[in-house]
N, C-alpha and C positions, 0 to 999 in steps of 0.2 A: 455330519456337519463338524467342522473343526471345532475342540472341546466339551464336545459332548461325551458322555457315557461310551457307547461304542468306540468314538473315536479314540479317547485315552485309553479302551481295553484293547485294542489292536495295536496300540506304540508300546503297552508292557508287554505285551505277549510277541513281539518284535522282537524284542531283546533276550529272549530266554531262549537256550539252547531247542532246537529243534530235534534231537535225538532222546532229549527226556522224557518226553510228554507222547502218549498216542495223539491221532487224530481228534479221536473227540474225548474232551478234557473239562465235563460238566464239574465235577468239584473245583478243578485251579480255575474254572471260569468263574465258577459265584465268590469265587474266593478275590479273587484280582477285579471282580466286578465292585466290590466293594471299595479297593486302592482306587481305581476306577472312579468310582463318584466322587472322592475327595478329593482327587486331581482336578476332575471336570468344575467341580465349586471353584477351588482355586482360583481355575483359568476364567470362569465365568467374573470371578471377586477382580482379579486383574485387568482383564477387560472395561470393568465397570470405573475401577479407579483410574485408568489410562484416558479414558472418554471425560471425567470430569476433569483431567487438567488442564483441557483448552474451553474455552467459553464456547464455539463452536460447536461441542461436541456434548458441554456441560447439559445438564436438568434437574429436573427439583430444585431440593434448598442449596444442591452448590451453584446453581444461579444464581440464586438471591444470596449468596454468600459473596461471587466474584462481582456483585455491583456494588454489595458495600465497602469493597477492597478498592474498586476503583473511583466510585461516586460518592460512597460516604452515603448519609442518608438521604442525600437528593433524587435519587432514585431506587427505587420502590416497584416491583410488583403490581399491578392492577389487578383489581378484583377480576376474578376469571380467566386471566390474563394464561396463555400458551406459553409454556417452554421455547415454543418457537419465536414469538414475538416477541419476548424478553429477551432472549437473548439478542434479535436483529438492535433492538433499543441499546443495549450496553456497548454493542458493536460499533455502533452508529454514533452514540454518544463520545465514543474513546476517538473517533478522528473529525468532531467537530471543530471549528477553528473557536479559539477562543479572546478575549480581551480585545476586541474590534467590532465594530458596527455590523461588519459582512456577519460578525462570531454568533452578535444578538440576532439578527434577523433568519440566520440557517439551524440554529438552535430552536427556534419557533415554529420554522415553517417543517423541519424536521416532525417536531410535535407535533401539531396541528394541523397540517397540511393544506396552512395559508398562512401566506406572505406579510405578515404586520408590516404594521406606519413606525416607518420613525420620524423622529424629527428633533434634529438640534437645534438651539437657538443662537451658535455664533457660528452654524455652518451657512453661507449665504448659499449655497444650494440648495436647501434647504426653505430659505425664507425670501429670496430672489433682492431685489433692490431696484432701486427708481433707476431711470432711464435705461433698463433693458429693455429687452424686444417680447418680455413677456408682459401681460396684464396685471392690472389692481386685483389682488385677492386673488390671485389664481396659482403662485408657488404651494404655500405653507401659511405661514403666519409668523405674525412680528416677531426677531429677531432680539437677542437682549447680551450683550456679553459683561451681564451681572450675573451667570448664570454659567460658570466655566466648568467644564467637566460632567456637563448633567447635560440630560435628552430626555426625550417624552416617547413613551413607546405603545401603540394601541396594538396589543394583543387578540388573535380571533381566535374564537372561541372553533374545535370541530366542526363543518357541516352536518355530517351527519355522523352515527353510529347504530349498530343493527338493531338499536332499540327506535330510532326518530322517528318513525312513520306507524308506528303499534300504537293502538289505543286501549287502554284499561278495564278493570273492572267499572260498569259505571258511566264509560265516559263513549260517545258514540263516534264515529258510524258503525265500527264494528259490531260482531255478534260471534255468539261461537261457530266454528268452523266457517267465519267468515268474515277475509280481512279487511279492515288494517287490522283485530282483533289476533292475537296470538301468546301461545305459553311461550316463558322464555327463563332461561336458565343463568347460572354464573357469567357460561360461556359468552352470550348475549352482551354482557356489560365489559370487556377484555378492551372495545377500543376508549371506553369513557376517558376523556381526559380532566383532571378537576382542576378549578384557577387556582388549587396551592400548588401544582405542580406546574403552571406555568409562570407562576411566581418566580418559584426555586430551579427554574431553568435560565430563568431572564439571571438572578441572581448568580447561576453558577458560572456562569460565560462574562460577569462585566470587569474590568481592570477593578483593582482594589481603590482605584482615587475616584472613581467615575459614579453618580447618581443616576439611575435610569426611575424614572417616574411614570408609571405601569397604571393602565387600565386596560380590561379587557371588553369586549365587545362582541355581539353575535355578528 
């Protein structure tokens, strides 16, 4: 395999005069075996640094390093959370659209993987008006333009996560070796989403003059 031991003792011993050496050359072997491994480190050390420069390729803490570079502390690691899925999140997050209603609502449903309410109060699409062709109570809700710059946004909570349907120590129909009942580990909690992060998502996407007035709901 490229940079391995063998491989970097076959590239020195490439370059060395072919008339010097017999055939079989067990001391220059153990000896150039040695040059050999601290080539093959090297290239391994190279490799490793070349892969954490793009997020893509990145893992471990230079994950969590290149989301505080571009997020700052709004985004964070979840408990259990994969190098794989962290990384799609930071990916994902760097080409959301931001400071617009489309910014808040694909921000969420990125998250969550449902679609939040919004609702302004001096958008009449929103809160419809008399003598349209739509019904009493059936847009939104009253409209106020005492209320400029601001919107009400109902946030959903996950459906599910690979814990929702487990039942506990304790708590029935389970039983051991028979579910809902099961062990479960870090990995288990990786999709949990918590309402401060979808706080601090609502938050990182709104214009700097704009209130958004956040509840969350199952």
């Amino acid at each position: 395999m490229t940079g391995d031991i063998p491989d970097m003792l076959a590239r020195l011993k490439m370059v060395l005069p072919a008339r010097w050496f017999a055939s079989s050359t067990r001391v220059l072997d153990a000896l150039m075996t040695g040059l050999a491994s601290a080539w093959s480190g090297l290239y391994g050390t190279l490799q490793f640094v070349r892969a954490q420069a793009r997020i893509t390729t990145a893992s471990g803490i230079f994950l969590d390093m290149a989301a505080a570079d571009y997020a700052g502390v709004s985004m964070t690691r979840r408990v259990g959370e994969a190098d794989a899925a962290f990384s799609l999140r930071i990916r994902r997050n760097l080409l959301l659209p931001r400071a617009t209603r489309a910014g808040v609502i694909a921000t969420l449903t990125a998250l969550t993987g449902r679609t939040p309410t919004v609702f302004e109060p001096r958008n009449a699409t929103d809160t419809g008006g008399y003598n349209t062709l739509s019904g009493y109570n059936r847009l939104g809700a009253y409209g106020s333009m005492g209320l400029p710059h601001q919107f009400f946004v109902t946030a959903l909570r996950p459906n599910d996560t690979l814990l929702s349907n487990a039942s506990g120590y304790g708590a029935g129909p389970g039983g051991y070796n028979q579910a809902p009942l099961s062990y479960a580990g870090n990995a288990a909690l990786g999709g949990i989403v918590s309402d401060a992060e979808i706080y601090a998502a609502v938050a990182a996407v709104l214009p700097s003059c704009a209130i958004a007035w956040t509840r969350i709901s199952d």
